[in-house]
Each structure stands twice: as C-alpha cells, then as structure tokens.
MDTraj code that builds the backbone (N, CA, C; nanometers):
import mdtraj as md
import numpy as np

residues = "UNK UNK UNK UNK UNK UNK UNK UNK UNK UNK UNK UNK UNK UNK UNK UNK UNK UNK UNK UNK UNK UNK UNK UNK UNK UNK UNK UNK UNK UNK UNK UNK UNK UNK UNK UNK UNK UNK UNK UNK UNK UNK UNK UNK UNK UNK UNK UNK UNK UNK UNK UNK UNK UNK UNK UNK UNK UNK UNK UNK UNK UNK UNK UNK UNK UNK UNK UNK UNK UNK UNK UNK UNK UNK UNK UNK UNK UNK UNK UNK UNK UNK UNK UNK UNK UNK UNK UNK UNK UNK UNK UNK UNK UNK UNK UNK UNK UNK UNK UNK UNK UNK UNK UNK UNK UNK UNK UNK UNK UNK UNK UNK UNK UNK UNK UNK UNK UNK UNK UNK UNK UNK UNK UNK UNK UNK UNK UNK UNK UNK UNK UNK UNK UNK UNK UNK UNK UNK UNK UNK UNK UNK UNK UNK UNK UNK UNK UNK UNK UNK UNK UNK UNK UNK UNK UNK UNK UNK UNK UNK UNK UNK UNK UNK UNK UNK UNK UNK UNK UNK UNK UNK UNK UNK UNK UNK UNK".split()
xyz = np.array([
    [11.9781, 11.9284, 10.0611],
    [12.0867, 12.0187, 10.0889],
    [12.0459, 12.1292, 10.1847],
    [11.9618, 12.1726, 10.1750],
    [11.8662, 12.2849, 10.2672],
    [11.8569, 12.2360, 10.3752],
    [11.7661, 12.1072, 10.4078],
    [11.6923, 12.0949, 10.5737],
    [11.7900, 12.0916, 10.6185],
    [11.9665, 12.0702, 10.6637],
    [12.0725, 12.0805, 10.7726],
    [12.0441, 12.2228, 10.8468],
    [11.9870, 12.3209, 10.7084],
    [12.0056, 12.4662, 10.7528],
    [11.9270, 12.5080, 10.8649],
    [11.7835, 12.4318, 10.8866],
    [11.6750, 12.4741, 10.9349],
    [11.6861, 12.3854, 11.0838],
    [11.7909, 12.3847, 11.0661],
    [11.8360, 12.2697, 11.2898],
    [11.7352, 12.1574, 11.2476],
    [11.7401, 12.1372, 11.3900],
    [11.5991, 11.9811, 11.4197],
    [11.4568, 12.0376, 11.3568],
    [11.4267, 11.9622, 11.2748],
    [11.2866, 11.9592, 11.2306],
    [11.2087, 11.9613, 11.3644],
    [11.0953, 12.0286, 11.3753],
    [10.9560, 12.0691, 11.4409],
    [10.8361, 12.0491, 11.3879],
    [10.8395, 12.0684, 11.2432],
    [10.6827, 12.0732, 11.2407],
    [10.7200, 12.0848, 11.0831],
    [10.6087, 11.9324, 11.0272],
    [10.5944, 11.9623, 10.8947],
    [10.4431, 11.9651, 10.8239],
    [10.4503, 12.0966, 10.7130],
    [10.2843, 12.0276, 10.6900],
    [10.2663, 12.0697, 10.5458],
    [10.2095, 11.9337, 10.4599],
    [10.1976, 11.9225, 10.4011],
    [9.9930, 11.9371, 10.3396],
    [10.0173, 12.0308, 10.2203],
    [9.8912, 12.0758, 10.1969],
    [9.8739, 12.0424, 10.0317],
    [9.7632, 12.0005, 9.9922],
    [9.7251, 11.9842, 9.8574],
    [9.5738, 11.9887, 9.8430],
    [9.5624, 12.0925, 9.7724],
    [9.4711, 12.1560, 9.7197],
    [9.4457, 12.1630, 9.5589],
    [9.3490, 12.1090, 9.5249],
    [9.3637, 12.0084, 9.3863],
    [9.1954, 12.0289, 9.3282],
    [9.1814, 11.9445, 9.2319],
    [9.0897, 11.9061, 9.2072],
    [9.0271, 11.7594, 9.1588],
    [8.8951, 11.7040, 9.1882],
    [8.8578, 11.5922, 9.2017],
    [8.9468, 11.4945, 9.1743],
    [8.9187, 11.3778, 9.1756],
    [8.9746, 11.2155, 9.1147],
    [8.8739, 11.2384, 8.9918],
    [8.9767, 11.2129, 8.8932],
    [8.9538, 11.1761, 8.7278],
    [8.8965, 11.1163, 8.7173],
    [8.7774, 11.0603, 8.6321],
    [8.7027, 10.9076, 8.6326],
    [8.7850, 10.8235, 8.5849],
    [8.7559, 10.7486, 8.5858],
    [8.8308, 10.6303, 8.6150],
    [8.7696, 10.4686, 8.5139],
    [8.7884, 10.3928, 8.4969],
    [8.6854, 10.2863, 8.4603],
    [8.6849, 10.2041, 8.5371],
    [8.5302, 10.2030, 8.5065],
    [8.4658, 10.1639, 8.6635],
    [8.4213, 10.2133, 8.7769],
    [8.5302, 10.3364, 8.7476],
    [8.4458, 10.4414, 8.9072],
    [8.5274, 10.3745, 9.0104],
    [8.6599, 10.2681, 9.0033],
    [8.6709, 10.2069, 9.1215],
    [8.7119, 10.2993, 9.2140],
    [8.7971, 10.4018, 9.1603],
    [8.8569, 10.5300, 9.2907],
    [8.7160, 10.5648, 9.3524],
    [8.6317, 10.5770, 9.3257],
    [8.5345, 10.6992, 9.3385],
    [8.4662, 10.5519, 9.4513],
    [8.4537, 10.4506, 9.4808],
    [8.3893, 10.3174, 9.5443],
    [8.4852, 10.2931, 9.6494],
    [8.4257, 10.2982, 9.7799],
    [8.4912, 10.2826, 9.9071],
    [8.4989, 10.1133, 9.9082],
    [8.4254, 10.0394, 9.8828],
    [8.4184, 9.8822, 9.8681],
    [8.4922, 9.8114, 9.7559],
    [8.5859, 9.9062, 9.6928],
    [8.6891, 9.8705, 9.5552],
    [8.7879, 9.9324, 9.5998],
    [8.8244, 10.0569, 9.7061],
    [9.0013, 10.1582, 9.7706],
    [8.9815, 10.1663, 9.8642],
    [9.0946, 10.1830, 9.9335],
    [9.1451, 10.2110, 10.0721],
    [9.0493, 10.3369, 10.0811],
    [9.0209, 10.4135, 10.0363],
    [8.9560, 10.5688, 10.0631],
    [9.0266, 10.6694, 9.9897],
    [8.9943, 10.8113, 10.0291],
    [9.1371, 10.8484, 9.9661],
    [9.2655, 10.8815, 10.0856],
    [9.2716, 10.8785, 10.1684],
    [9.3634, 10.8749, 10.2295],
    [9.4670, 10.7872, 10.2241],
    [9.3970, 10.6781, 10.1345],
    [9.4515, 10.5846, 10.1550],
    [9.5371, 10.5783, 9.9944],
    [9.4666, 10.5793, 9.8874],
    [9.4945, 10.5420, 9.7626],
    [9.5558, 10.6685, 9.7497],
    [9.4922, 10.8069, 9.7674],
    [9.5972, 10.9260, 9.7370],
    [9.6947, 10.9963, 9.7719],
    [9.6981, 10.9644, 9.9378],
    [9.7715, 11.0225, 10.0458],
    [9.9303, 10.9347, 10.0952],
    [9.8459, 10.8073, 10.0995],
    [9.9989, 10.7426, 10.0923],
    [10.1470, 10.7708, 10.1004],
    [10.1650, 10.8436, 9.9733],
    [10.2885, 10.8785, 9.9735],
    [10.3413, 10.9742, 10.0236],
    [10.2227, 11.0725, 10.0857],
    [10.2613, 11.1944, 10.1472],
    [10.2982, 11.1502, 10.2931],
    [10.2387, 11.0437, 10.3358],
    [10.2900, 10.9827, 10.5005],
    [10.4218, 10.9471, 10.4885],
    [10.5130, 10.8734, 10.3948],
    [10.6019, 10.8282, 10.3522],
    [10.6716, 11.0042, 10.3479],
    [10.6611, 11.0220, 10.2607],
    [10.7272, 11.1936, 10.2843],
    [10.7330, 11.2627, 10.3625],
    [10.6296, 11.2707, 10.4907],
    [10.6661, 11.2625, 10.6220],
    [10.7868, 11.2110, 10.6844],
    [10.7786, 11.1203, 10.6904],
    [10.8724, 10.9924, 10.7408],
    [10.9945, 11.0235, 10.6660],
    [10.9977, 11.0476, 10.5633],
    [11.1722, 11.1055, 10.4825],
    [11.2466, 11.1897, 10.5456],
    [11.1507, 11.3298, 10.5336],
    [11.1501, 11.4513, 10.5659],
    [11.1874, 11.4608, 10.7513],
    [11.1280, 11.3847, 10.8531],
    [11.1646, 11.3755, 10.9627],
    [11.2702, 11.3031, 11.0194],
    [11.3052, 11.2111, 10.9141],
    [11.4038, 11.0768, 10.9597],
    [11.3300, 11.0038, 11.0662],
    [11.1704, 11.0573, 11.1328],
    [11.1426, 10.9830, 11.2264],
    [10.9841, 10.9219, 11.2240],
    [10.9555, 10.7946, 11.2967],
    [10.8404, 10.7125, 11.2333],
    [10.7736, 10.8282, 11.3419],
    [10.6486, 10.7303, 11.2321],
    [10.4678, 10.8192, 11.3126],
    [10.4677, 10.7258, 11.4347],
    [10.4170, 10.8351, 11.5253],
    [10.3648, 10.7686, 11.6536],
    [10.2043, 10.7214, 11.6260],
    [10.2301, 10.5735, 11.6106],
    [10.0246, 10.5510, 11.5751],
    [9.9475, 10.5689, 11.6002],
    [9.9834, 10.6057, 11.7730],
    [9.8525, 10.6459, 11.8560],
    [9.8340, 10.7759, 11.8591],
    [9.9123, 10.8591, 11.7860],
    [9.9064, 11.0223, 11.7903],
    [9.8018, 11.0930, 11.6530],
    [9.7952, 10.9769, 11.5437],
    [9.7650, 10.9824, 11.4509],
    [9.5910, 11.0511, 11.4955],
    [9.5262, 11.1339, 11.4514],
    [9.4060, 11.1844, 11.4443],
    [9.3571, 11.2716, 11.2782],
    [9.2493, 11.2500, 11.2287],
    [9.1852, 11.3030, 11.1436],
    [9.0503, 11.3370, 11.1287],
    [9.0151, 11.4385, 11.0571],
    [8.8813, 11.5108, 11.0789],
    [8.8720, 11.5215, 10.9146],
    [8.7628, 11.4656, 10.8454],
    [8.7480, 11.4399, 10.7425],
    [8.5948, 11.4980, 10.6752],
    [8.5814, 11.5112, 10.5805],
    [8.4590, 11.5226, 10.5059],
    [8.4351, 11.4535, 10.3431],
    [8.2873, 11.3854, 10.3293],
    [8.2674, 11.3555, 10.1781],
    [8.1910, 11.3803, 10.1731],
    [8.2046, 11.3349, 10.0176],
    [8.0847, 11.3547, 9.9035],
    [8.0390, 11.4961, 9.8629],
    [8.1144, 11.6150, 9.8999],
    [8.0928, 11.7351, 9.8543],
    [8.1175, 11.7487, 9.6627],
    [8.2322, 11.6955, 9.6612],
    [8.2056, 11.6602, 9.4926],
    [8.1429, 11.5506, 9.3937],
    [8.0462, 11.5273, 9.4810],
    [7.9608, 11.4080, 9.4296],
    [7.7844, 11.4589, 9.4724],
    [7.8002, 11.5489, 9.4818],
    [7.6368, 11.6198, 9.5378],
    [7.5552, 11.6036, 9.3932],
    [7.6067, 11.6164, 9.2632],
    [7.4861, 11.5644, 9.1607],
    [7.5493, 11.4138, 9.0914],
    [7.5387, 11.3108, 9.1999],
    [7.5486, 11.1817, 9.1474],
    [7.4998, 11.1202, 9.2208],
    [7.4358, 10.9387, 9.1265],
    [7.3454, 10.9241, 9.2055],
    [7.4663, 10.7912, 9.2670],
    [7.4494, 10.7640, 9.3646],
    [7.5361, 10.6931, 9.4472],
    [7.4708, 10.5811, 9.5481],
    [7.5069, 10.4120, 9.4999],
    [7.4701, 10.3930, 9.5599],
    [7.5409, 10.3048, 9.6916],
    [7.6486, 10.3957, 9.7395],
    [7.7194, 10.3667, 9.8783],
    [7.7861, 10.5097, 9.8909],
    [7.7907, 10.5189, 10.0148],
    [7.8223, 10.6417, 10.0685],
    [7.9902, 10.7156, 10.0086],
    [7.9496, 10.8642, 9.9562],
    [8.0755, 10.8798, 9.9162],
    [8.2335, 10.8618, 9.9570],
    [8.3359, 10.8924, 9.8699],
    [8.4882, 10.9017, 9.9287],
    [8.5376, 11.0202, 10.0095],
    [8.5823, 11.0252, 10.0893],
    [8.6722, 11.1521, 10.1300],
    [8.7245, 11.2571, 10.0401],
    [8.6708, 11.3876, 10.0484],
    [8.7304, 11.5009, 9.9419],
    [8.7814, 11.5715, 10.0002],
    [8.7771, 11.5780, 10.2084],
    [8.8345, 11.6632, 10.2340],
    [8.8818, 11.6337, 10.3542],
    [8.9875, 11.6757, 10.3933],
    [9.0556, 11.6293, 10.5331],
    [9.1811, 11.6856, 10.5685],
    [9.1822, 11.6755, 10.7242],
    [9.3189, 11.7119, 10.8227],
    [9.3519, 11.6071, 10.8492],
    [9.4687, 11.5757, 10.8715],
    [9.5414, 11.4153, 10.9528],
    [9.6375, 11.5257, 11.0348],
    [9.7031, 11.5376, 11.1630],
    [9.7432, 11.5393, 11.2476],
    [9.8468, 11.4385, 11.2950],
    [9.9442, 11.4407, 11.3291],
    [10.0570, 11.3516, 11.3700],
    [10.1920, 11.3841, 11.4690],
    [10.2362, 11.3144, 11.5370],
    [10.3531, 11.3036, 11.6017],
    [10.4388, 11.2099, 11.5501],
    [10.5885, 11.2433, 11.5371],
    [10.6748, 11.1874, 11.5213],
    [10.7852, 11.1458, 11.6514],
    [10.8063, 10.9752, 11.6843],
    [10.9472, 10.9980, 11.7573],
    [11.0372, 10.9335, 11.6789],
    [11.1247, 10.9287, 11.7642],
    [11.2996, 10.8681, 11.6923],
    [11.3048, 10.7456, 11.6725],
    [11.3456, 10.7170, 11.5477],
    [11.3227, 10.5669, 11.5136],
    [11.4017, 10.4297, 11.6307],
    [11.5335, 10.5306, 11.6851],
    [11.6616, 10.4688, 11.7560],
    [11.5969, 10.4443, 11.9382],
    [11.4543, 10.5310, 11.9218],
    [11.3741, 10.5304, 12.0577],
    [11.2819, 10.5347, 12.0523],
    [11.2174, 10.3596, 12.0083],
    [11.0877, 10.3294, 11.9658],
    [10.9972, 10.3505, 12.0824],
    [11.0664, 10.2832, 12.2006],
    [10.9868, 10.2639, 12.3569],
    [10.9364, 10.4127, 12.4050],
    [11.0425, 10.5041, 12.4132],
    [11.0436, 10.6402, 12.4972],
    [10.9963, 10.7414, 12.4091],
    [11.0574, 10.7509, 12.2942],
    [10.9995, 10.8693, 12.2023],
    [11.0972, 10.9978, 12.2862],
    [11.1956, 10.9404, 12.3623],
    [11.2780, 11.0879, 12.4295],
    [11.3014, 11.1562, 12.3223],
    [11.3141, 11.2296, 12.1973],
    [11.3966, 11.3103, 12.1233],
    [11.4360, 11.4467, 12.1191],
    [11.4144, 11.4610, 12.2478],
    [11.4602, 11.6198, 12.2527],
    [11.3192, 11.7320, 12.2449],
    [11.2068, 11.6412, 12.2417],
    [11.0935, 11.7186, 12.1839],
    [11.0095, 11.7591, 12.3141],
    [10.8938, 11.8071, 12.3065],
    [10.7926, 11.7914, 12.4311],
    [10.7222, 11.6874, 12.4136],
    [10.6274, 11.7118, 12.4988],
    [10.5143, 11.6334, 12.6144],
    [10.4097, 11.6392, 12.5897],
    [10.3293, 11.5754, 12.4905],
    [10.2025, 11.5892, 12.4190],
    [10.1425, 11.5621, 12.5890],
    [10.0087, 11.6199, 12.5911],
    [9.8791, 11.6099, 12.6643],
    [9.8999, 11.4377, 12.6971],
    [9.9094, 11.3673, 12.6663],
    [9.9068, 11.2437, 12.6469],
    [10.0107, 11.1361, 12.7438],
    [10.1050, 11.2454, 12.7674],
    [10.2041, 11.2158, 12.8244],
    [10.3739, 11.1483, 12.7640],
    [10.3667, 11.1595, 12.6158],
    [10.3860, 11.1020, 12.5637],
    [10.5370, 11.1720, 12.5170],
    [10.6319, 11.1950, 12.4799],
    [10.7312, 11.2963, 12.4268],
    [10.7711, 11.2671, 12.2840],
    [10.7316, 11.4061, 12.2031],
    [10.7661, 11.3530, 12.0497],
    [10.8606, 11.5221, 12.0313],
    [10.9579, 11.4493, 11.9192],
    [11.0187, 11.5445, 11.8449],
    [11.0007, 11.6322, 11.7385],
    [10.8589, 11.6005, 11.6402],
    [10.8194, 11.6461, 11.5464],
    [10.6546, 11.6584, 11.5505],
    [10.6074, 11.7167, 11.5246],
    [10.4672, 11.6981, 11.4493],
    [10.4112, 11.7535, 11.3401],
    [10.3551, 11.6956, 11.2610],
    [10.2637, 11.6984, 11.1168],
    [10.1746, 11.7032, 11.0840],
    [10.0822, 11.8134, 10.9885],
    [9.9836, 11.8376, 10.9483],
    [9.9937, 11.7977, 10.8066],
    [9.8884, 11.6684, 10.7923],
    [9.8262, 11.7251, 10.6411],
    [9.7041, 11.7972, 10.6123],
    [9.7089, 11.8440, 10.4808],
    [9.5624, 11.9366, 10.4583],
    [9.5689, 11.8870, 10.3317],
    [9.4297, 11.8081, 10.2760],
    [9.3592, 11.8155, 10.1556],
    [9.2405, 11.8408, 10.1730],
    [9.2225, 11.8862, 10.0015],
    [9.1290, 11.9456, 9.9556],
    [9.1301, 11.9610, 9.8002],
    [8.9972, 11.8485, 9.7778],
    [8.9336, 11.8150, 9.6338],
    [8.8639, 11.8637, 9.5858],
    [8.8404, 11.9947, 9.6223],
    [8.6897, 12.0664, 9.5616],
    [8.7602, 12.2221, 9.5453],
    [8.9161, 12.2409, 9.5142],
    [8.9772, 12.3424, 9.5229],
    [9.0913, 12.4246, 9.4189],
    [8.9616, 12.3140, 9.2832],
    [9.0380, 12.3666, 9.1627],
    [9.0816, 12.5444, 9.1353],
    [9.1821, 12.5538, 9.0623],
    [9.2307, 12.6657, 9.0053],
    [9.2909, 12.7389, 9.1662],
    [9.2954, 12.6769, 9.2691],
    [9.3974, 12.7373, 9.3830],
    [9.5641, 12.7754, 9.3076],
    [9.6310, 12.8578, 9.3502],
    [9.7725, 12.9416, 9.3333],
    [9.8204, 12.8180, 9.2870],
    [9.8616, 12.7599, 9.4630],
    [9.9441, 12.6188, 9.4547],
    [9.8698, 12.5024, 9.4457],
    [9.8249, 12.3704, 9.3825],
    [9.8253, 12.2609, 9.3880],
    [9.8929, 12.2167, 9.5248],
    [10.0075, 12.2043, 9.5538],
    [10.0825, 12.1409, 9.6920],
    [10.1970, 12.2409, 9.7483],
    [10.1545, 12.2697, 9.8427],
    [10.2550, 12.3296, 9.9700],
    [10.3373, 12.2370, 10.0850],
    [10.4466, 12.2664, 10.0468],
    [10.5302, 12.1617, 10.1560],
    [10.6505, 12.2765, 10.2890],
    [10.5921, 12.3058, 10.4282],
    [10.6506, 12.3490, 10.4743],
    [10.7276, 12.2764, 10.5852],
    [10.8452, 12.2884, 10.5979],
    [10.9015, 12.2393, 10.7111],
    [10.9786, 12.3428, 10.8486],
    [10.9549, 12.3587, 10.9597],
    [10.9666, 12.4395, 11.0161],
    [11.1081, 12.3823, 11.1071],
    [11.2146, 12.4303, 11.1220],
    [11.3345, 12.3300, 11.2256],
    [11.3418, 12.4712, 11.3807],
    [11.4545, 12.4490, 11.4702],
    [11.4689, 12.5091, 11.5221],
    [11.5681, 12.6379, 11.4790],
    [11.6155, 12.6578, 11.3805],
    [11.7063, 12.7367, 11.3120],
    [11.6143, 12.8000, 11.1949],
    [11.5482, 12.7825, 11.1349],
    [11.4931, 12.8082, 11.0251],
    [11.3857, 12.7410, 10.9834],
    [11.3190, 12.7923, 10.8213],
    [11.1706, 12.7518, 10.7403],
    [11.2237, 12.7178, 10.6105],
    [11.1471, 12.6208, 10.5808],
    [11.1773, 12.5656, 10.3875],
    [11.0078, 12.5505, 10.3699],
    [10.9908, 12.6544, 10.2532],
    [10.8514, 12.6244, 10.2130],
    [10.8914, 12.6025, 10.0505],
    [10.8315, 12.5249, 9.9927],
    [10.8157, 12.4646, 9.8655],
    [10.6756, 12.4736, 9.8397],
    [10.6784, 12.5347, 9.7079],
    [10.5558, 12.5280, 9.6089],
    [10.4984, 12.4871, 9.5055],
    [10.3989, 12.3786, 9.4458],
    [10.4040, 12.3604, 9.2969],
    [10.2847, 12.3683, 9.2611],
    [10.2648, 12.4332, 9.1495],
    [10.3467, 12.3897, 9.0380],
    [10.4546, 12.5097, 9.0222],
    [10.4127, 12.6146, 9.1163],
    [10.5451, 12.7234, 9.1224],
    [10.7048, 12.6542, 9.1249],
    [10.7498, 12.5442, 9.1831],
    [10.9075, 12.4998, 9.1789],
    [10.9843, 12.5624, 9.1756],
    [10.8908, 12.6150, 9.3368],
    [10.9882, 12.7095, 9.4034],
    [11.0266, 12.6848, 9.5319],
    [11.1318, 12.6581, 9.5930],
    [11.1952, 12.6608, 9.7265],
    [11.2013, 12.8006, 9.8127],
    [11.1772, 12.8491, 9.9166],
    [11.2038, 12.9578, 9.9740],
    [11.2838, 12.9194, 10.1516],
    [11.3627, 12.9806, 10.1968],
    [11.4447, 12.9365, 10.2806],
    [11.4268, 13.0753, 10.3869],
    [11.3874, 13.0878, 10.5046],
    [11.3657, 13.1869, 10.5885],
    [11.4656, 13.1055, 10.7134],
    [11.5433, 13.1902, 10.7433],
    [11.6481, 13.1785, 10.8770],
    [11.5339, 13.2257, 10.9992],
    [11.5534, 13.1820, 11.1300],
    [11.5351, 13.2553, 11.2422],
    [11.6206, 13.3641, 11.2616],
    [11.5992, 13.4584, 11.2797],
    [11.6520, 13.5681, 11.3865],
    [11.7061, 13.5101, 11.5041],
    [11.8305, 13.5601, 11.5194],
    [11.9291, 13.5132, 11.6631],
    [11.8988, 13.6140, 11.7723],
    [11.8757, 13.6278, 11.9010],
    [11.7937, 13.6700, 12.0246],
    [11.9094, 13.7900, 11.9963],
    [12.0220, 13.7874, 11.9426],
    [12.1090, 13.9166, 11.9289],
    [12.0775, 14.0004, 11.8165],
    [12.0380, 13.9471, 11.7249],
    [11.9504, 14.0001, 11.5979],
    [11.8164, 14.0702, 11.5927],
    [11.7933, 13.9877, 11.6786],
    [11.6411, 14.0930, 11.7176],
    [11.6140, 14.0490, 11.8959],
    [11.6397, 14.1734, 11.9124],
    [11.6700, 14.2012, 12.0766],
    [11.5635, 14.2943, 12.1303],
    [11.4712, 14.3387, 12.0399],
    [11.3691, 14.4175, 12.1202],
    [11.2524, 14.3232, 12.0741],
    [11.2126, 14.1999, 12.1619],
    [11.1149, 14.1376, 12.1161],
    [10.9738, 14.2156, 12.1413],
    [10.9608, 14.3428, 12.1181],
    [10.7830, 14.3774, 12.1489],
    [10.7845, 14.4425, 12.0005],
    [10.8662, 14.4219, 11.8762],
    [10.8348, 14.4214, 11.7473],
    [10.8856, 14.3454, 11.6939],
    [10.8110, 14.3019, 11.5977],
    [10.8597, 14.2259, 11.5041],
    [11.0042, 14.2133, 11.4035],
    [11.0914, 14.0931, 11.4004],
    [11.2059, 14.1374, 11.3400],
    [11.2570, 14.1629, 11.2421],
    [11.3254, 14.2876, 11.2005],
    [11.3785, 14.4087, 11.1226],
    [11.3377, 14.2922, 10.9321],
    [11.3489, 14.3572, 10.8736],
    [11.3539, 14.2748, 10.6899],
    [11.2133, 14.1722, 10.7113],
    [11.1405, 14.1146, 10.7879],
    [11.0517, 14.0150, 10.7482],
    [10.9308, 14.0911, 10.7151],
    [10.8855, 14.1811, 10.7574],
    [10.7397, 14.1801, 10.7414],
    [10.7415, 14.3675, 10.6725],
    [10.7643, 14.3539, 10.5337],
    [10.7781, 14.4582, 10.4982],
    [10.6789, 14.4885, 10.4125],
])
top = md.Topology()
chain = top.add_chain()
for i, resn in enumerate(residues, 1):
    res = top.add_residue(resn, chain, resSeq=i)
    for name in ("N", "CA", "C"):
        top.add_atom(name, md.element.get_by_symbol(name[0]), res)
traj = md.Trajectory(xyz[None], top)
C-alpha cells in the first residue's frame, strides 16, 4: 500500500545483521561441499524480495560481491575452508518488458548499460544483539519506506517539493531536528 507513495523505486537495500547458523546435524550448513554457501542457502529469498519489491529482474552482469569467512569459525577445527559470514552483493535492476535495452527511465551505469533500480545487500553473522536483526529500505523518486525487525515498524519519509524547500544551502525545515 505504501511503495505507490514513494514514485519509481531507485534504490533498495536490504541489511541483516544476525547471528551465526545454528548447528545443524551434520554441520551440513556450516560445509561448502554439502550448500550453495550462504548466499546461497540464506540469502535466496532476499534476491527474490528484490525482484518483488522492484517489479524488475537483476541485470546478471551487474551483479558484484565482496565477501568474507570463517570469522565465526576461528576456534574450530575445519577441515575445508570456511562459509561466508560476511558480505555486500551489489546489483542493477532493468524492466522485465525491456529485457534487450534495460531503457527504464534510469541511468547509465559505467558499463554503458541503463538500469532503473539498484540494490544493496548487507550481511552480517558475527553481529549478535545488533538494534535490528533486518533493515529493509526502499528509496523511490517521491519518497523513503524503511522497515525494521524485530521492531515491526514501517516509517514513511516524503521528499520535499523544490517549492517546499527552496533555499537549498540548508537542509529541509522538520527533518533533521
């Protein structure tokens, strides 16, 4: 009911800040040669929630990540290299209706490429007792929807209209109080 408010989606990013994978029997989560990784076995559904949230597919070749393991496995003895505990994924979205062009109204990645959206994820497994567990912000050209949990809380921030705040060398009037 909200995202109409916030115009064309721009930019979504999704953050979870958690703590470890549970054991398991077997250890199979915790074994890169038994799961996808965790990007793979835990993240999943957050790409898919992407993809909801934009109405528009990932561009594959835009896809980039910068990752780290085995920080929560430093007193175990292991014998194959740990899972992912920590990572950025990076993404572009175009229009599903303009698989070829990606025209959607968006810019011009470095790449040459034109997308309408782009997406950050952020995890992090070594970040028990954080505020939020998962932050979900979506940024449009009209407005912000940030969601929090386990807070289950929605917050809805409008843009300022160039008539609303007309002296751009301060910041505008009610936000930053």
């Amino acid at each position: 009911q909200l995202l109409p408010q916030i115009g064309d989606v721009k930019m979504v990013t999704i953050r979870e800040n958690r703590f470890p994978f549970l054991h398991k029997i077997g250890a199979w989560d915790r074994d890169p040669h038994k799961t996808g990784d965790t990007l793979v076995e835990k993240c999943v559904h957050f790409f898919d929630f992407f993809r909801l949230i934009t109405s528009q597919e990932t561009d594959s070749g835009s896809v980039r990540s910068l990752a780290q393991r085995g920080l929560n496995y430093l007193d175990e003895d292991l014998n194959h290299h740990p899972i992912v505990d920590s990572a950025y994924v990076v993404m572009s979205f175009k229009d599903r209706d303009d698989e070829d062009e990606g025209h959607g109204g968006g810019y011009e990645s470095s790449g040459g490429h034109h997308h309408s959206t782009i997406g950050c994820l952020e995890l992090c497994m070594f970040s028990e007792g954080s505020r939020h567990q998962e932050e979900i912000i979506v940024t449009g050209t009209k407005g912000r929807l940030e969601a929090y949990l386990p807070e289950n809380k929605v917050y809805f921030y409008e843009r300022p209209s160039s008539k609303g705040w007309s002296d751009r060398s301060i910041p505008p009037a009610g936000l930053y109080t």
